[in-house]
N, C-alpha and C positions, 0 to 999 in steps of 0.2 A: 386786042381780043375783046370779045362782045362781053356785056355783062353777064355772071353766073346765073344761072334759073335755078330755080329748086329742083329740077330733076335733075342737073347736073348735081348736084349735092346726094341725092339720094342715090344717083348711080354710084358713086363714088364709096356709099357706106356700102355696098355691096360686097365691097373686100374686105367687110368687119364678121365676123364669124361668131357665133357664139361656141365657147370651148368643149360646151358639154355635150353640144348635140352634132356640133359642125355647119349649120345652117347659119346664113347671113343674115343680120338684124331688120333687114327691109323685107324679109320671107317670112321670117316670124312674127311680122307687127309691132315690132319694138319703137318702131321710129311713128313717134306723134307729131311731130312736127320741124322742120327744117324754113331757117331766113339766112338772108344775106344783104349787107347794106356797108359799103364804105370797108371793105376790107375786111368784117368781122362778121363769121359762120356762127350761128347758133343753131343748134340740136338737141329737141326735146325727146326722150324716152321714155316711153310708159310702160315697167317692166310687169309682168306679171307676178303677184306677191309673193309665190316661190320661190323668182329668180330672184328679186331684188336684193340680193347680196353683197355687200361691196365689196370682194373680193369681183364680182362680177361688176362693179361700177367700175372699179378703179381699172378693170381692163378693157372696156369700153371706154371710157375718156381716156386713155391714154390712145386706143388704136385711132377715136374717132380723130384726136388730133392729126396721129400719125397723117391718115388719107387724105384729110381735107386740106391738111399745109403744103402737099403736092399741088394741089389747082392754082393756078395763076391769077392773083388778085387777092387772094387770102393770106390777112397778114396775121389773123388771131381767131382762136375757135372756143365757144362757150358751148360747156353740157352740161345739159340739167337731166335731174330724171325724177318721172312720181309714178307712184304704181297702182298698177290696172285695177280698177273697180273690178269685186267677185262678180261674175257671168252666173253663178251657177247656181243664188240664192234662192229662186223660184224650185219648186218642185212639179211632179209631174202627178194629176191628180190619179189618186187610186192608187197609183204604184211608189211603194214603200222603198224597192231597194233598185236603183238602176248600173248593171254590171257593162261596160265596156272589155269586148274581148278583141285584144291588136296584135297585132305583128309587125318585125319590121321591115320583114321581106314577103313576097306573097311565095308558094307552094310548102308550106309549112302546115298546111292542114287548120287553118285558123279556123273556118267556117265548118269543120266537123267536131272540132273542138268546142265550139258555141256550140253548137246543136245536143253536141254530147251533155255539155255542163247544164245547158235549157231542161231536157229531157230529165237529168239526174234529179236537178233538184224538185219537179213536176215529182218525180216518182217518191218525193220523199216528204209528198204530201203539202211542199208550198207552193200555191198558184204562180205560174211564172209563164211570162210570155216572152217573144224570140224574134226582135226586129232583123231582119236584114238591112245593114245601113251599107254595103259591099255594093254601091249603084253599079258598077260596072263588070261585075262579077257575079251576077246574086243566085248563091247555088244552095242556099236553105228551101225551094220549095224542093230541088229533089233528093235532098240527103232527109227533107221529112214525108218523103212521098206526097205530096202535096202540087205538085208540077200542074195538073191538070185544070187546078180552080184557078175562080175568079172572085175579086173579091169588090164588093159592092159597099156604097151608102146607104144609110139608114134615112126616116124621114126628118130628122134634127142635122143629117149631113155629116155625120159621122160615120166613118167607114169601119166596118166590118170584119175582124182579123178573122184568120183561118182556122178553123178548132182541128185538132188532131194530138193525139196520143198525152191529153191535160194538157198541151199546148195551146197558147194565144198565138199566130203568126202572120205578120205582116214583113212584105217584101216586093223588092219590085219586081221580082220573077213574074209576078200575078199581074201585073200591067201592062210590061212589053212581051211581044211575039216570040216566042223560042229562037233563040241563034241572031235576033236580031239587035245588032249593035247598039249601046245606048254612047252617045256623044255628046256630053254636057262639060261647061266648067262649074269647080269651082261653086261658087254659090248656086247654079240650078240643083247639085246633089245635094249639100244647104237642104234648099228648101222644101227637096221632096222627102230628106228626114224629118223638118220640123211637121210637114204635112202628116205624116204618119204618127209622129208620136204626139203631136195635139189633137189631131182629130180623130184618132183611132181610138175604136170601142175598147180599151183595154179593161174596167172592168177594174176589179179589184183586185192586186197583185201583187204577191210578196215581193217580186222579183222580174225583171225583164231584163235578158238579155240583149244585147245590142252588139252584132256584129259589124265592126268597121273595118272599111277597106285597109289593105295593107300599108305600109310606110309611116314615114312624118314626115308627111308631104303637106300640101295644102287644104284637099279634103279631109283626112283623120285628125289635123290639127283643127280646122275650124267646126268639125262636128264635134268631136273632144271639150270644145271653146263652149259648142253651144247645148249640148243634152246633159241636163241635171245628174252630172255622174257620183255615186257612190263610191265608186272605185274601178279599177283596169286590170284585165289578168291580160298578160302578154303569154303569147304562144311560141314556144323555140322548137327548131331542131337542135341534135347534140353536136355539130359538127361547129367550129370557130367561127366559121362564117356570119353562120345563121344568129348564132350568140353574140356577135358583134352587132348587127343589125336590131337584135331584142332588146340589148342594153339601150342602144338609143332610142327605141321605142319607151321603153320604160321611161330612161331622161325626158323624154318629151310631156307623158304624165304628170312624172313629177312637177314639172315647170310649170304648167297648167294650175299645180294643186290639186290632182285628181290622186285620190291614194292607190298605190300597187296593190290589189290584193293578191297577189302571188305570181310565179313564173311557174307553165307548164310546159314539159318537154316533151312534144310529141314523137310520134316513130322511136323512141329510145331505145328499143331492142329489140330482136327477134328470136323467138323460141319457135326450134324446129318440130312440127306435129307429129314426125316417123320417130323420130329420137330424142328430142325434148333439148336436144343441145341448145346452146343461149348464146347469141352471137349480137355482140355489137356493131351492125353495120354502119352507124354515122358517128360512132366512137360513142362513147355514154359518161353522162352525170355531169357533162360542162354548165348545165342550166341552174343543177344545183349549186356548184360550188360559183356558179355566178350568183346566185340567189344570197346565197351566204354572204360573198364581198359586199355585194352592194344592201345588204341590209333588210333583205322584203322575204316576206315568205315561199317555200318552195312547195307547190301545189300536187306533185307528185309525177311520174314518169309514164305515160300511158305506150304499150309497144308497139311494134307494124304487127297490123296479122291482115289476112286477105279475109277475114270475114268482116271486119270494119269496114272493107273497102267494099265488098258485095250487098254488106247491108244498108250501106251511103248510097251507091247505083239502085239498088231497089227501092228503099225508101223507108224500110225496118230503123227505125230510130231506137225505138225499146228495145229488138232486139241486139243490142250489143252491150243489154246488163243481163238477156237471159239466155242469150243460143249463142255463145261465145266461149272460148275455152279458158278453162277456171282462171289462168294468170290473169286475161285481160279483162272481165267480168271484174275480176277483184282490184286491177289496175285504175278502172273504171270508178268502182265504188269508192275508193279513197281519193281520187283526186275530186267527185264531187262534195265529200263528206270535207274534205280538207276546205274548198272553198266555203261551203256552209259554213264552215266556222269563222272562216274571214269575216264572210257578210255581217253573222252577227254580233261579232267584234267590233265591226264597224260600228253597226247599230247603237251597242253600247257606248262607246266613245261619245257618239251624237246626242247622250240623254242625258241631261245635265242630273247629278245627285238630287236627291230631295234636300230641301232646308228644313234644319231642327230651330223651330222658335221657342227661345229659353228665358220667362218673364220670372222673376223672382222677386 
């Protein structure tokens, strides 16, 4: 047999999985470095400071021996692990709070929920701006009515977010062709977020939104990695499914060190407008009491109504706090007032007490 390469080594940790999210340690960037000389594999790991657990070490050195004592030539395997330098010390000038809104599956309404949360807090008097980081998806210019513009550079080379309804918006709806396919990997959507959020005119802003595509895949993971995040609200539906999918979204946060600021369930009910009957069509409250288990705040339950959905098509943002029927207006107002309070919770956490100097 020919000597081992390193990609044979890496192929091989492929069948290491991490427990919490399901993904394989060479998808998640865990593996920093892999040798082989004379019968003896060594594997370095650079865990992210969340993860580095050793209830999580001890099961990684035990699988990686597992896989590698399979390959022929391999008579002993060394693993070491040291953890990943914070990414996310820098912050973003002007902007105070930066909110990550995920999903772990997409049709779950994640980008009307960004838009919704953008909008509430706007209406609540803190300047807030509303990226679309959804490259492949990007449907915030037409849930803000905004589909039509273009958005330009200034003469310092800063580009120009979109004003609407006390919104900042920037998106790639505003660059490519309507309907026309964007086909990028991986780090080209990368770079077209960092291009937005370093050289966008944002101005000075309590808060910006940041819609990321769905999953924990490789783009939500490496944008997550790379924009100064404050915190994550994951978007659910009610039904098992979609709540299996959010949980591991959320774990993907965590493991980052991005804090949950809450779980919101979208669609969670429907109340009929001839009769007022209340029907649970994706079953209701799984989000909560997942919210509960795993320990994070529960942002509040927003229902289906078809006026959300007529005022997304048309482009009425604001109106779904004021031409809506009383439940979901109110629906509305608490899950942004709920997250408001995350934010600055958050905030306060990040301010270190004052020091009392005591000379006597």
């Amino acid at each position: 047999m020919s000597a081992l390469t390193k990609q044979d080594l890496i192929n091989a940790l492929k069948d290491i999985v991490d427990p919490d999210n399901g993904r394989d340690v060479a998808g998640l960037g865990y593996v920093h470095n892999v040798a082989y000389c004379d019968g003896v594999a060594k594997v370095d790991y650079a865990l992210p400071a969340a993860a580095a657990t050793e209830p999580l070490r001890h099961t990684l050195r035990k699988q990686t021996k597992t896989v590698l004592m399979r390959l022929e030539g391999i008579t002993s395997v060394d693993v070491e692990f040291t953890v990943q330098a914070e990414q996310r010390s820098r912050t973003l000038a002007g902007v105070k709070h930066v909110i990550a809104v995920g999903a772990g599956k997409g049709g779950v309404g994640k980008s009307t929920v960004a838009a919704l949360a953008a909008a509430g807090l706007a209406r609540m008097g803190r300047p807030t701006g509303l990226l679309d980081g959804d490259v492949y998806g990007p449907s915030i210019p037409r849930l803000t009515g905004t589909a039509a513009e273009q958005v330009y550079a200034d003469e310092q080379g800063r580009i120009c977010p979109i004003e609407k309804d006390g919104l900042k918006i920037l998106s790639m709806g505003y660059v490519v062709p309507p309907g026309e396919a964007v086909i990028w990997r991986g780090p080209m959507a990368q770079k077209y977020v960092a291009e937005f959020l370093n050289r966008g005119d944002w101005g000075e802003l309590d808060c910006l939104i940041v819609d990321l595509p769905p999953g924990t895949g490789d783009i939500p993971l490496t944008l997550a990695q790379t924009i100064p995040l404050t915190g994550a609200v994951v978007v659910c539906t009610p039904q098992d499914l979609a709540l299996t999918d959010a949980i591991k979204a959320l774990r993907m946060y965590q493991k980052l060190g991005v804090e949950p600021l809450g779980i919101v369930e979208n669609m969670s009910y429907y109340v009929c407008p001839s009769c007022g009957h209340r029907d649970e069509i994706f079953s209701h409250g799984g989000a909560k009491k997942a919210a509960e288990e795993l320990g994070v705040p529960f942002l509040g339950g927003i229902p289906l109504n078809v006026a959300i959905r007529e005022n997304g098509d048309a482009g009425r943002l604001l109106a779904n706090f004021t031409d809506t029927p009383p439940h979901v207006a109110q629906a509305l107002e608490e899950f942004v007032q709920r997250l408001a309070e995350q934010i600055d919770r958050r905030a306060r956490q990040r301010v270190p007490l004052p020091q009392l100097k005591i000379s006597g």
